[in-house]
C-alpha positions, -999 to +999 in steps of 0.1 A: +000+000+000+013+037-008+028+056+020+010+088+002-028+099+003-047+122-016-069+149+012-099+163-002-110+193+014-146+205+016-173+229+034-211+232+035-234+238+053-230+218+088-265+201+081-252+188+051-218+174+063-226+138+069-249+129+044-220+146+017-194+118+037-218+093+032-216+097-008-180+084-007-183+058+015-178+033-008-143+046-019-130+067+011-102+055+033-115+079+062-124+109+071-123+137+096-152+161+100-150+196+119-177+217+122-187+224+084-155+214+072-143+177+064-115+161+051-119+128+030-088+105+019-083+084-005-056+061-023-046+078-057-060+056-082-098+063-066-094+103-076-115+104-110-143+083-092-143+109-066-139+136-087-173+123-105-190+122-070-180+156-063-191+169-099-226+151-083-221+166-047-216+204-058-250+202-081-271+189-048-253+211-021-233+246-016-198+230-015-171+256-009-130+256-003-126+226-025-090+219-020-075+188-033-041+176-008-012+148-012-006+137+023+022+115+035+013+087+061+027+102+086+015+135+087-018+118+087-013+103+121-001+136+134-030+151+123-052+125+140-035+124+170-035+165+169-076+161+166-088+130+180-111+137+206-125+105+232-158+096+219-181+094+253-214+075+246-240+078+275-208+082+297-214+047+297-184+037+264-156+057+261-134+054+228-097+065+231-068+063+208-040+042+219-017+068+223-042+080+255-027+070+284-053+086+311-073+065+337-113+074+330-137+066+351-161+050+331-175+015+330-166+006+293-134+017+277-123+009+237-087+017+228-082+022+193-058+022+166-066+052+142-063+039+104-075+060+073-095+030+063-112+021+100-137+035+119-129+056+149-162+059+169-168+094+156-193+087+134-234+089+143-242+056+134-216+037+150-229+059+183-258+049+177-257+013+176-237+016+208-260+034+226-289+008+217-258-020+228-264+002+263-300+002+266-307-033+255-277-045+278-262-071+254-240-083+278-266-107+289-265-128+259-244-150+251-237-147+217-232-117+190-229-112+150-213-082+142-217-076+103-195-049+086-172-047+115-149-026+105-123-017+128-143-037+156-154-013+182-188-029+182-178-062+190-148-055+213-167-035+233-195-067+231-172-088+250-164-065+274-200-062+282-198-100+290-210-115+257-189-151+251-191-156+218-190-132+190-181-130+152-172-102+133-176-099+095-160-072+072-155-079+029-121-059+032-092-078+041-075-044+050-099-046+083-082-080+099-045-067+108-065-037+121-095-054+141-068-076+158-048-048+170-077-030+184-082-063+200-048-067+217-051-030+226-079-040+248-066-074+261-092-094+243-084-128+225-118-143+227-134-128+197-131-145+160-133-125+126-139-133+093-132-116+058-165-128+038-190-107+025-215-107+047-243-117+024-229-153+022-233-160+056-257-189+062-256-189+100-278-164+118-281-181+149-268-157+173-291-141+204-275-104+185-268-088+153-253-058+145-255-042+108-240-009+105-241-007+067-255+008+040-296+008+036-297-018+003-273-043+024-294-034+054-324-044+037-312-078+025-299-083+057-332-078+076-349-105+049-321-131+058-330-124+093-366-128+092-356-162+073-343-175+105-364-191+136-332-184+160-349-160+184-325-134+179-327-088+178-311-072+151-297-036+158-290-015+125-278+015+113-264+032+084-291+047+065-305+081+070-330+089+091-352+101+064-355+071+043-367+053+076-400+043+062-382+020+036-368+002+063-398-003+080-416-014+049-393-039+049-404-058+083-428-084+076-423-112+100-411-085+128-410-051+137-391-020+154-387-021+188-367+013+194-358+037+167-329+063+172-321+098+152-286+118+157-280+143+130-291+127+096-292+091+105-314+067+117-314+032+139-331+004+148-336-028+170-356-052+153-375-082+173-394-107+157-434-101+159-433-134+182-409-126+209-423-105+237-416-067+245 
């Protein structure tokens, strides 16, 4: 992998600045979003695919300061560790970077390793699933799927909420060296990951799933869950809150149990119509 990145530079207007992020999702290595300013990167060969998204982008929204960057690795990581903020979810989870070395008081703690292609905790929707993970107390099952893991903050922080087995899922093979040093980071051995699209995944007997994807994977996943008898809840996010009503039209053998909204995007938990409140 190159040792150099390309930084686009952007602003709008602040209501704007996620949904915009979410339109390069499928090529973006990461991003970092200040106010009404955000900063995307991406490997060089992915610039004339996101030059045609911004073309797109600028037509939709009032995108201003477009600034296109060449970034070394390292200056990356200095800029991350320059801006990294803990993420505090119902003072309940804290995410830290690994190079914090303070004592918090708080119950749940996930140390990270930053990467341009992993998730940090920043974002709404991984928030949000956590704060459902808080609520629902999903450290009294005993088992967890965790689809689209990522850089694993959802399932590490699963087994330290006391769930025994879990299995994370992620298509990119970029994601293993980096879920496994998150997971050392936080002493934690007992957790098994995959790289497999998640699609192909027969078994969905586990008492929890996680989905935080994209709304058309989202929807096939919540028709290969209401395939299954296993009497499990399914907690999704990734699609905005607006086009929540697709989602629902998509429950037929269950329903939502709790729905969440922070900023532009929406959550879920899912039960099947037969288990009880």
């Amino acid at each position: 992998m190159s040792n150099n990145w390309l930084e686009l530079n952007l602003s709008t207007e602040i209501e704007n600045i996620e949904i915009i992020s979410s339109y390069f999702a499928d090529i973006t290595l990461g991003n970092h979003i200040e106010g009404n300013k955000i900063k995307l990167y991406f490997d060089f060969h992915d610039r004339p695919n996101a030059e045609l998204i911004l073309n797109d982008i600028c037509n939709i929204f009032d995108v201003q300061d477009v600034k296109w960057l060449t970034l070394k690795e390292e200056n990356w990581m200095k800029n991350w560790m320059k801006n990294f903020q803990p993420v505090n979810i119902l003072n309940n989870v804290l995410i830290i970077p690994d190079w914090d070395k303070k004592r918090y008081n708080i119950e749940n703690v996930i140390k990270i390793h930053p990467g341009m292609a992993f998730g940090t905790g920043h974002h709404a929707t991984t928030q949000l699933i956590v704060e459902h993970m808080i609520n629902y107390d999903v450290g009294k099952f005993d088992s967890l799927l965790d689809l689209g893991c990522g850089s694993g903050i959802l399932s590490l922080l699963s087994v330290k909420m006391g769930v025994r087995k879990v299995l994370a899922i992620d298509v990119d093979h970029l994601c293993e060296e980096n879920f496994y040093k998150n997971a050392s980071l936080n002493n934690i051995t007992d957790v098994q990951f995959l790289v497999q699209d998640v699609h192909q995944l027969k078994d969905y007997n586990y008492d929890v799933i996680l989905a935080n994807i994209d709304k058309q994977n989202i929807i096939k996943i919540i028709n290969k869950f209401e395939q299954c008898n296993f009497e499990s809840i399914l907690i999704i996010s990734g699609f905005l809150y607006e086009d929540k009503d697709q989602v629902l039209d998509c429950l037929k053998k269950s329903y939502a149990d709790k729905i969440l909204k922070k900023g532009e995007w929406g959550s879920m938990v899912i039960k099947r119509k037969s288990i009880e409140n």
